[in-house]
Legacy VTK file of the C-alpha trace (Angstrom):
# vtk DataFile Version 3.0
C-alpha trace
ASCII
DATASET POLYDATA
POINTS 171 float
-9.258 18.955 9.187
-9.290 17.539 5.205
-7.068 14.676 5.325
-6.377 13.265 2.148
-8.233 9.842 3.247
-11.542 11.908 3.213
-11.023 13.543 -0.219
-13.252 12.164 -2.823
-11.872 9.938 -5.469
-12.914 11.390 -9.443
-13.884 7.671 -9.615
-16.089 8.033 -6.775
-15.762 6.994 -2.846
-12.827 8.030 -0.493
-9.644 6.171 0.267
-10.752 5.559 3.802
-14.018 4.009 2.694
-12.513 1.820 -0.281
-9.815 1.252 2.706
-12.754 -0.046 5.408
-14.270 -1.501 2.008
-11.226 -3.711 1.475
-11.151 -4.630 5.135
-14.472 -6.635 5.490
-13.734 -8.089 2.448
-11.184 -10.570 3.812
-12.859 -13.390 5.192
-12.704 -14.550 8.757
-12.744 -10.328 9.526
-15.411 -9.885 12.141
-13.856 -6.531 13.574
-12.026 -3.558 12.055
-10.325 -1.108 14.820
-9.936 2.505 12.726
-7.819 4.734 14.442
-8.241 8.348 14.348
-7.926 11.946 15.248
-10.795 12.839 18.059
-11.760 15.309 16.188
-12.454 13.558 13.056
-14.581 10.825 14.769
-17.494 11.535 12.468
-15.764 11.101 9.257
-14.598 7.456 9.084
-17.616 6.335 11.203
-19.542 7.628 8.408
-17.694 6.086 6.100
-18.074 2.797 7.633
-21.462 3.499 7.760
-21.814 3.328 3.895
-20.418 -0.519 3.076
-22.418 -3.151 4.308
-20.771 -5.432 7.006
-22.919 -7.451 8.296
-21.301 -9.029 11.387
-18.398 -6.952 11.044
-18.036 -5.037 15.075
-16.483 -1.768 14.791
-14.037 0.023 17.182
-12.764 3.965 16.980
-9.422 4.777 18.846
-9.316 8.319 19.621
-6.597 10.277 19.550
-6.362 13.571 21.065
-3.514 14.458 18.665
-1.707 12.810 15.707
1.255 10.683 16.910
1.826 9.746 13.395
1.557 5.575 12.032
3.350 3.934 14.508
1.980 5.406 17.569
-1.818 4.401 15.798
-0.418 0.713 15.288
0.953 0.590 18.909
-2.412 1.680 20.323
-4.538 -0.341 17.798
-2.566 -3.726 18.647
-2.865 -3.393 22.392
-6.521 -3.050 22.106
-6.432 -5.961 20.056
-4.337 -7.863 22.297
-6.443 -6.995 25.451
-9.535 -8.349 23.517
-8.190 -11.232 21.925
-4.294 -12.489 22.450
-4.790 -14.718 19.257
-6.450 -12.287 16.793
-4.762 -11.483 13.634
-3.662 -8.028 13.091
-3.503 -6.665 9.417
-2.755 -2.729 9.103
-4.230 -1.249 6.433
-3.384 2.668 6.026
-6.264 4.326 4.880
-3.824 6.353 2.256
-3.501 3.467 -0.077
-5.161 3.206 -3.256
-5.044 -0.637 -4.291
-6.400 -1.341 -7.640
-5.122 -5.488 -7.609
-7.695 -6.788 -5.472
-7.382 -10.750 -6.094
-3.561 -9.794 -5.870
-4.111 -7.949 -2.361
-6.556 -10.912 -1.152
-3.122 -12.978 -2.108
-1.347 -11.468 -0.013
-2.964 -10.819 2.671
-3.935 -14.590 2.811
0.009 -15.652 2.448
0.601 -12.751 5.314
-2.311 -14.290 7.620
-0.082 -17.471 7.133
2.801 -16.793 8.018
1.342 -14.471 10.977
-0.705 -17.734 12.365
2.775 -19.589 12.863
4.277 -17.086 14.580
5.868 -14.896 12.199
5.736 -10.684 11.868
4.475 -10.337 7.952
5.063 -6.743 6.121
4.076 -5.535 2.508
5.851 -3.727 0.377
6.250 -2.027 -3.338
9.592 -2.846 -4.743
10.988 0.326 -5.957
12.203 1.801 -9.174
14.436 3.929 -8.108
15.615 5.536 -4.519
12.846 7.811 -3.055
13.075 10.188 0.183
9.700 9.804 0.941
10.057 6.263 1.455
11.586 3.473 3.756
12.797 0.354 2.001
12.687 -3.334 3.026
15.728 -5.577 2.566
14.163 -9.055 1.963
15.465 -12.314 0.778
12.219 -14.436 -0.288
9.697 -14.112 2.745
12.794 -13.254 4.974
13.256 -9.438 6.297
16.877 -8.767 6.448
16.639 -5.202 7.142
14.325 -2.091 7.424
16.444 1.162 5.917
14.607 4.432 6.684
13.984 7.172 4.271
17.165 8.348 2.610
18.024 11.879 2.517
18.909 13.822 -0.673
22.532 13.561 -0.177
22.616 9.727 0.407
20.718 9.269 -2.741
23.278 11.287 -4.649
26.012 9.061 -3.279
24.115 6.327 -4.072
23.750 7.834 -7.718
27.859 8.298 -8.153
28.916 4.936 -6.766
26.392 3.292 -9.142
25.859 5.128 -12.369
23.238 3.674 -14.242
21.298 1.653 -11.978
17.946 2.120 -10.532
18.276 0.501 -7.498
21.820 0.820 -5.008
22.638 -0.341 -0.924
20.538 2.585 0.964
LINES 1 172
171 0 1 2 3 4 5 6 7 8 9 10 11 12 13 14 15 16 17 18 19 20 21 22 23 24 25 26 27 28 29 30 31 32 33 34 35 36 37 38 39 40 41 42 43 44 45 46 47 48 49 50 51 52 53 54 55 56 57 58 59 60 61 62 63 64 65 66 67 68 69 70 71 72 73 74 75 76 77 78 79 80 81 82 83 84 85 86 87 88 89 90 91 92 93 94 95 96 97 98 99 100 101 102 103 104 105 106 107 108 109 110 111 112 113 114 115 116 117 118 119 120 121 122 123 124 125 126 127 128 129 130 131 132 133 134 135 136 137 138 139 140 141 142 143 144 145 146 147 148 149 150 151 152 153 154 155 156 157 158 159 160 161 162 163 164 165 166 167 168 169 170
């Protein structure tokens, strides 16, 4: 019942209130859907609560259970669709610390672009090295090639032999 979203920050706030925060920021938003666990209903509403968004409409999706990211993003963009079949969905995890804010605005501007003709847009951190606790994107400019899921151990030893020395290797 203490997600790490909730847990203060030593420099103050949460990351699901610098999360909301960052949301309302972007202009054009005028509604922010937060899905989240039934039972922790109070906690991000009061979050919201604290940041000022004047004209901003706020929705809760309740779970009854975590289905982990993609089930939220599934339920979250069929709401959205249902309400508005042109809307512009941006998924912001409420796990993420982002310190570049003109950087994020960026991007999410470039994303809303490519989104408005048509287009599925993604962010990512390019790695330093292979990780198991994350997925990687294969992209050539603003082109996905390929989404590779989170190596195991053993792949990134493999990885390791076939290409001593460098950081980065086919996962």
């Amino acid at each position: 019942m203490h997600p790490k979203p909730f847990i203060p920050l030593p420099e103050g706030g949460t990351l699901i209130g610098k999360t909301y925060a960052r949301a309302v920021e972007i202009e054009g938003v005028d509604h922010v859907v937060t899905v989240t666990n039934r039972d922790l209903l109070f906690r991000p509403a009061d979050e919201h609560a604290e940041v000022a968004a004047p004209g901003v409409k706020n929705t809760f999706l309740l779970e009854p259970f975590g289905r982990d990211t993609a089930a939220a993003v599934a339920l979250a963009a069929l709401h959205v669709a249902r309400q508005n079949p042109d809307a512009i969905l941006l998924v912001l995890p409420a796990d993420h610390l982002i310190v570049d804010q003109a950087g994020f605005h960026a991007s999410v501007a470039k994303a809303a672009s490519l989104a408005a003709s048509g287009q599925i847009a993604t962010f990512g951190v390019k790695p330093d090295r292979p990780e198991t606790g994350f997925g990687y994107i294969e992209a050539e400019g603003d082109r996905i090639l390929r989404f590779a899921e989170k190596p195991n151990a053993a792949r990134i030893a493999i990885c390791r032999l076939a290409r001593p020395g460098r950081k980065n290797c086919q996962i």
